[in-house]
C-alpha positions as CSV (number, residue, x, y, z in Angstrom):
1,X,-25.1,1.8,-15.6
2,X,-22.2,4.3,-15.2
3,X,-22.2,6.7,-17.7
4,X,-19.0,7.3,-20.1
5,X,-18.0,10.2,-18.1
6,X,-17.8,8.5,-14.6
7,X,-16.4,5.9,-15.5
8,X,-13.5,8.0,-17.3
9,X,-13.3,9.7,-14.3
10,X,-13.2,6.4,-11.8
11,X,-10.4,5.2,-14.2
12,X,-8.5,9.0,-13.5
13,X,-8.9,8.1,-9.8
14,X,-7.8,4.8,-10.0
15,X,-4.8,6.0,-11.8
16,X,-4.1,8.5,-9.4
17,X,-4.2,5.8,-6.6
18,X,-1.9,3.8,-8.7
19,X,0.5,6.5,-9.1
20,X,0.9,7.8,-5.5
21,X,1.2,4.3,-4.5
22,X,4.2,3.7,-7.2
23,X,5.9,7.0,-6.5
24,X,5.0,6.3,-2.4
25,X,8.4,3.7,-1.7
26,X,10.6,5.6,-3.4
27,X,10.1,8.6,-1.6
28,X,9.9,6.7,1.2
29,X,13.8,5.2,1.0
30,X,14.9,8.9,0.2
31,X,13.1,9.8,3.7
32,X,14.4,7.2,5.4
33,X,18.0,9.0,4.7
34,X,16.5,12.0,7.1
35,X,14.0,10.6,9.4
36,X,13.7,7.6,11.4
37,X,11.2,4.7,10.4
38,X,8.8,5.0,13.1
39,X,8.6,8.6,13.3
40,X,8.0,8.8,9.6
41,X,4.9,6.4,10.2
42,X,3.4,8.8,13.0
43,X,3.8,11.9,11.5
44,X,2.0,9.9,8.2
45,X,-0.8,9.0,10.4
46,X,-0.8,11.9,12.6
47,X,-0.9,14.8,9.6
48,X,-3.7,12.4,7.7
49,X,-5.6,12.3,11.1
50,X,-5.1,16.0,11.9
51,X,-6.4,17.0,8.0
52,X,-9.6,14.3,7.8
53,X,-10.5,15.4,11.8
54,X,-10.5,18.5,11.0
55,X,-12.6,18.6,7.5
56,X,-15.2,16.5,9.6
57,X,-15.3,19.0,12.2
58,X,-15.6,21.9,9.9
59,X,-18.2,20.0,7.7
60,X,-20.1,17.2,9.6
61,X,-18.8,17.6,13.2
62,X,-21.6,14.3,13.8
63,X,-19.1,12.0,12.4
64,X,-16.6,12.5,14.6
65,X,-19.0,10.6,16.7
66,X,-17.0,7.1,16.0
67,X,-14.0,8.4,18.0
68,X,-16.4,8.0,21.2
69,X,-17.2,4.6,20.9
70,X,-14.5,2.7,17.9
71,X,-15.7,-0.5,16.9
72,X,-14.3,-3.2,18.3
73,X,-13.1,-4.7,14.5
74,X,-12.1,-1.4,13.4
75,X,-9.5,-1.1,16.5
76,X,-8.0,-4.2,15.1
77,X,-8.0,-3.0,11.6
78,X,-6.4,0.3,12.7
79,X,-3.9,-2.4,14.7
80,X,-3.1,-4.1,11.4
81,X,-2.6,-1.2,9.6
82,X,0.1,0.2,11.8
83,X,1.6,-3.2,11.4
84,X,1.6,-2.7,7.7
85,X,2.6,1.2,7.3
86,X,5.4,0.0,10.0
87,X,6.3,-3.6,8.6
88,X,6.0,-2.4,5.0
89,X,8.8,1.0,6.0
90,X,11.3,-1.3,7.5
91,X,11.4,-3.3,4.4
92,X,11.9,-0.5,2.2
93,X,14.8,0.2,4.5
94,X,16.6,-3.0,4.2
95,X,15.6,-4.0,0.4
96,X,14.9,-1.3,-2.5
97,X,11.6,0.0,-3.3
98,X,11.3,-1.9,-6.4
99,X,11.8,-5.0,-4.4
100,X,8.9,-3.9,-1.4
101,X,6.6,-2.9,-4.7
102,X,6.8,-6.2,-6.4
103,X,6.8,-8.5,-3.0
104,X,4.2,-6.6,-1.2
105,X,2.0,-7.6,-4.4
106,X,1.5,-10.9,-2.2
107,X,-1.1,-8.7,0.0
108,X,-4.3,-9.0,-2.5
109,X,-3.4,-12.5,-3.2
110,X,-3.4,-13.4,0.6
111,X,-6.6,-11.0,0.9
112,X,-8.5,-13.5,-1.8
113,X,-7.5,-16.6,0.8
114,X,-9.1,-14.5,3.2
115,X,-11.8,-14.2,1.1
116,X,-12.4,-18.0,0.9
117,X,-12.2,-18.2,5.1
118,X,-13.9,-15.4,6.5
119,X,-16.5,-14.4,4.1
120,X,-17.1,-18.2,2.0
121,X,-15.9,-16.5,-1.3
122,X,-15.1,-18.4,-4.1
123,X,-11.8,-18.6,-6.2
124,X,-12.5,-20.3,-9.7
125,X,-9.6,-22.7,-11.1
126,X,-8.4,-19.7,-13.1
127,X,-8.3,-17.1,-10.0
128,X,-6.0,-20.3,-8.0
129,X,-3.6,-20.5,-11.0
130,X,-3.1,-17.2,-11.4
131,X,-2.3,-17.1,-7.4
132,X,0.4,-19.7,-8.1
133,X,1.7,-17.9,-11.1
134,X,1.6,-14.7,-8.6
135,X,3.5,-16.2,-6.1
136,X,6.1,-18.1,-9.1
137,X,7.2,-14.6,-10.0
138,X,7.6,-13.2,-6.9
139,X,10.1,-16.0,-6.2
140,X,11.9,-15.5,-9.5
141,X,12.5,-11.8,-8.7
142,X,13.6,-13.1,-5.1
143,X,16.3,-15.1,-6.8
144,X,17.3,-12.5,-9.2
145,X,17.6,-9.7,-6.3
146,X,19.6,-12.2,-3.9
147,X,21.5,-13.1,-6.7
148,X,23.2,-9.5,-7.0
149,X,24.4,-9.9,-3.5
150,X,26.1,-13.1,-4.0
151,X,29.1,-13.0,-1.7
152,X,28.0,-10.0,0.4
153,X,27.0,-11.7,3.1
154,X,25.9,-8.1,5.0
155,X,24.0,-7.3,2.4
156,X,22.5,-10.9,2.1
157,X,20.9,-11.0,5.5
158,X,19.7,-7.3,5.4
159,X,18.3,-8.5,2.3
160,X,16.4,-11.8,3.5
161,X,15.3,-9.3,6.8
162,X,13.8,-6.9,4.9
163,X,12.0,-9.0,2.8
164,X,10.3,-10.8,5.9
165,X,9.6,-7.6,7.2
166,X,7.5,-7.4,3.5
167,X,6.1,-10.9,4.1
168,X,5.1,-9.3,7.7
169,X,3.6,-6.2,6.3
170,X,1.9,-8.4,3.3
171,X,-0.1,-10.1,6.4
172,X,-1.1,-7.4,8.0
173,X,-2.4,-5.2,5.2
174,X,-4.6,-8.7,4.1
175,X,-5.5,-8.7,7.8
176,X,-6.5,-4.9,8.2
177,X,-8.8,-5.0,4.5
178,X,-10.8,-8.0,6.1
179,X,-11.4,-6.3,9.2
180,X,-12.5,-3.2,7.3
181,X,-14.5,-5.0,5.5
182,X,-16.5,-6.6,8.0
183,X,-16.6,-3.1,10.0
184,X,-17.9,-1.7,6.6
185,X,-20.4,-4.8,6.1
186,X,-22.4,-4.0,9.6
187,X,-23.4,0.0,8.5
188,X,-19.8,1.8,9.4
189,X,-18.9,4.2,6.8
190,X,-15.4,3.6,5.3
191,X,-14.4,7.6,5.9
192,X,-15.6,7.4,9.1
193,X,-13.6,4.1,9.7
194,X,-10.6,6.3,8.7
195,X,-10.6,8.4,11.7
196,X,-10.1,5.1,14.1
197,X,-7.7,3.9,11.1
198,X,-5.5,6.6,11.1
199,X,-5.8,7.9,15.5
200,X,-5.1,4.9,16.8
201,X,-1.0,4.9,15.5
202,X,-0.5,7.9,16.4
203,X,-1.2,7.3,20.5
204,X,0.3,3.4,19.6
205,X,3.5,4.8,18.4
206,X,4.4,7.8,20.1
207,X,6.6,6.3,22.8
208,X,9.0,5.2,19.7
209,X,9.2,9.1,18.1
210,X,12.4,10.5,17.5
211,X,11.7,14.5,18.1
212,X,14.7,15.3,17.7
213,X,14.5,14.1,13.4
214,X,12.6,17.1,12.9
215,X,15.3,19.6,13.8
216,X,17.4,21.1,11.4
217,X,15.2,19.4,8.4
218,X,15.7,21.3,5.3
219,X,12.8,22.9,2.9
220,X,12.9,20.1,1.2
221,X,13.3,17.3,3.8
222,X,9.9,19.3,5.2
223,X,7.9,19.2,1.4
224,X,8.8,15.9,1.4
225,X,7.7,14.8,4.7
226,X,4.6,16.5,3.9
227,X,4.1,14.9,0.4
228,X,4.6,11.4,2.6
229,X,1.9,12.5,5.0
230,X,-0.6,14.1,2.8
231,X,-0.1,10.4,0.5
232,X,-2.7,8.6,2.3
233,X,-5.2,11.0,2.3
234,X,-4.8,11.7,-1.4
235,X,-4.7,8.0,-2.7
236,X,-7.5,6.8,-0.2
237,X,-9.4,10.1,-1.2
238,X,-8.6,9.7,-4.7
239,X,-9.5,5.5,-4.2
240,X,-12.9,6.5,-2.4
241,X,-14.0,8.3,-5.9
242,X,-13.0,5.5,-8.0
243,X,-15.0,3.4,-6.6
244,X,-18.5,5.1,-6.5
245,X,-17.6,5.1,-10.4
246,X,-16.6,1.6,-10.9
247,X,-16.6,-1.9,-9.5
248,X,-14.5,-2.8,-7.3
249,X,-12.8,-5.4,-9.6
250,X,-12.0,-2.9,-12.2
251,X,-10.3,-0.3,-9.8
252,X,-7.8,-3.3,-8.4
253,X,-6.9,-4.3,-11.8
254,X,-5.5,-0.4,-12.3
255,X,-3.8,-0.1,-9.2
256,X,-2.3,-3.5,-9.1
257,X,-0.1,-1.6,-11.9
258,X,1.8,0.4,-9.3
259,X,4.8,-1.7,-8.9
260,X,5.4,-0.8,-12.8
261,X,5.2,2.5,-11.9
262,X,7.8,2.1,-9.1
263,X,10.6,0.0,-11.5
264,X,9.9,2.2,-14.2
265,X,10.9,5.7,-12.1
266,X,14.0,3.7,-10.4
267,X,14.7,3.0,-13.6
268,X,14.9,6.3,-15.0
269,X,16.7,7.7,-11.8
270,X,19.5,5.0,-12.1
271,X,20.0,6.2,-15.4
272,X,20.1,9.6,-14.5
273,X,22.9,8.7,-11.6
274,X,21.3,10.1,-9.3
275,X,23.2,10.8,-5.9
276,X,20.1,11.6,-3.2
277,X,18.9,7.3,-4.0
278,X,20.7,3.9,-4.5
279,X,21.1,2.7,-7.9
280,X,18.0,-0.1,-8.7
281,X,20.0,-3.5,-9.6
282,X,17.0,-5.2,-10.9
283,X,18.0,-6.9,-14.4
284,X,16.1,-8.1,-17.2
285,X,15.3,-11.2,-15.5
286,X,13.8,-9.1,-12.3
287,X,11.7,-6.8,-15.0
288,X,10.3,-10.1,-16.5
289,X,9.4,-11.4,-12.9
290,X,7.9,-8.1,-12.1
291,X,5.9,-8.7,-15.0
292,X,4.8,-12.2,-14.2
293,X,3.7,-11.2,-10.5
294,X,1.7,-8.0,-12.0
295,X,-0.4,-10.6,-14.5
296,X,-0.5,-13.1,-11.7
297,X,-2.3,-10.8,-9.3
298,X,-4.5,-9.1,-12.4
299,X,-5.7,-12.5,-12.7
300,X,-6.3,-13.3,-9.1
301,X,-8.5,-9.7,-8.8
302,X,-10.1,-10.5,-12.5
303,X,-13.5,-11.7,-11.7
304,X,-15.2,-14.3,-13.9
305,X,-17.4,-13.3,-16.9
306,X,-20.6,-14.5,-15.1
307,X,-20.3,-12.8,-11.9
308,X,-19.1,-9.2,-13.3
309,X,-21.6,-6.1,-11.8
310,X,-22.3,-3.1,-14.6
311,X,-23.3,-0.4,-11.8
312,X,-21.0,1.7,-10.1
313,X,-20.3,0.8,-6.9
């Protein structure tokens, strides 16, 4: 069994996960301000590549040996995840990043679907309602977000695009965590995964790079980009520790928190007034759906009393 301290420290990981992720969209709208959406995503993918490659190299140059020869299912996870990073960026852009947190919660329930059709998982009665009581919520905090932009009808459809460009990115994370999965299954190691997760955007999306974003950025524009691009290294790293600590199950139901996180520090800025972000208009009815969709997916990732693991995993 994991001992006491572990698992304390597999719960500070998890937590640490949770947090980047919550504090990841809003400092993603603020960038948006500076840089363009596609050259954010390289320069994500191209300073986490660039950092990983060369730990490995400096460490255990053997396992930069996957770069030779990618597996075939991790190129199409590394495909999926571009589509997600990309997807997910864009709606940020057109909604708020308390809307993106809460919707994009739809990407572990579609991942438990997946579950059921690629690898014959099954979802008990409980683990189906709780999908439906997931996916209620996230409608309910639709309504109450399109309902702030009732006669706006700008607004309105850069609303509804933004959150299909959630629905897109909500696909393709559920489509990159199975193919990672699978790649993981046949003997691949998941850090080794990375480097074909994270090279791949960087040669897919270079035609789209605005160079010219990075002139004139301030200090601050620069510490910023950098927090943005060291983000997936440090919540994956932080992730990859959680889980030798404890099961799977248990690190979900932390991070699934995030979106609380997210509300919670858009709240606190709109009350501040600040000037460098848009105010958040989610009301009490939004909080309450937030709410709704965070228990919903708890319950989806909750596994049933008879199938729970004690050891670390």
């Amino acid at each position: 069994m994991t001992t006491a301290p572990n698992r304390r420290f597999g719960l500070a990981m998890a937590g640490v996960t949770s947090l980047l992720w919550g504090f990841l969209a809003v400092a993603l709208k603020v960038a948006l301000d500076l840089v363009p959406p596609v050259t954010i995503v390289w320069f994500r993918f191209t300073m986490a590549f660039a950092v990983l490659a060369a730990f490995f190299a400096w460490r255990a140059p053997r396992r930069l040996a996957i770069l030779r020869r990618p597996p075939a299912l991790g190129l199409a996870a590394a495909a999926a995840l571009t589509g997600n990073y990309v997807a997910y960026l864009l709606g940020v852009h057109h909604t708020t990043p308390s809307n993106a947190q809460v919707l994009i919660q739809l990407a572990p329930v579609l991942l438990a679907i997946l579950g059921v059709v690629v690898f014959r998982e099954r979802l008990t009665r409980g683990q189906l309602l709780w999908s439906l009581v997931a996916v209620a919520g996230m409608g309910l905090f639709f309504r109450e977000q399109l309902g702030g932009l009732v006669g706006d009808a700008e607004r309105t459809a850069g609303h509804l695009r933004g959150n299909l460009f959630i629905l897109v990115a909500a696909v393709s994370w559920a489509s990159y965590a199975a193919f990672q999965k699978l790649v993981v299954a046949r003997g691949t190691s998941p850090q080794d995964l990375n480097l074909v997760l994270y090279l791949l955007p960087v040669f897919v999306l270079l035609p789209w790079v605005e160079w010219s974003a990075f002139a004139g950025l301030s200090p601050g524009a620069w510490a910023l980009m950098l927090f943005l691009g060291a983000n997936t290294l440090l919540a994956y790293g932080a992730l990859g520790e959680a889980l030798k600590h404890l099961p799977a199950a248990e690190v979900s139901l932390v991070i699934v928190l995030n979106p609380l996180i997210t509300l919670a520090t858009m709240r606190v800025l709109t009350t501040l007034e600040v000037t460098w972000i848009a105010p958040d208009r989610t009301g009490t009815l939004g909080y309450a759906a937030a709410l709704v969709v965070v228990v919903g997916v708890l319950g989806v990732l909750r596994r049933p009393a008879r199938s729970r693991g004690t050891g670390a995993r």
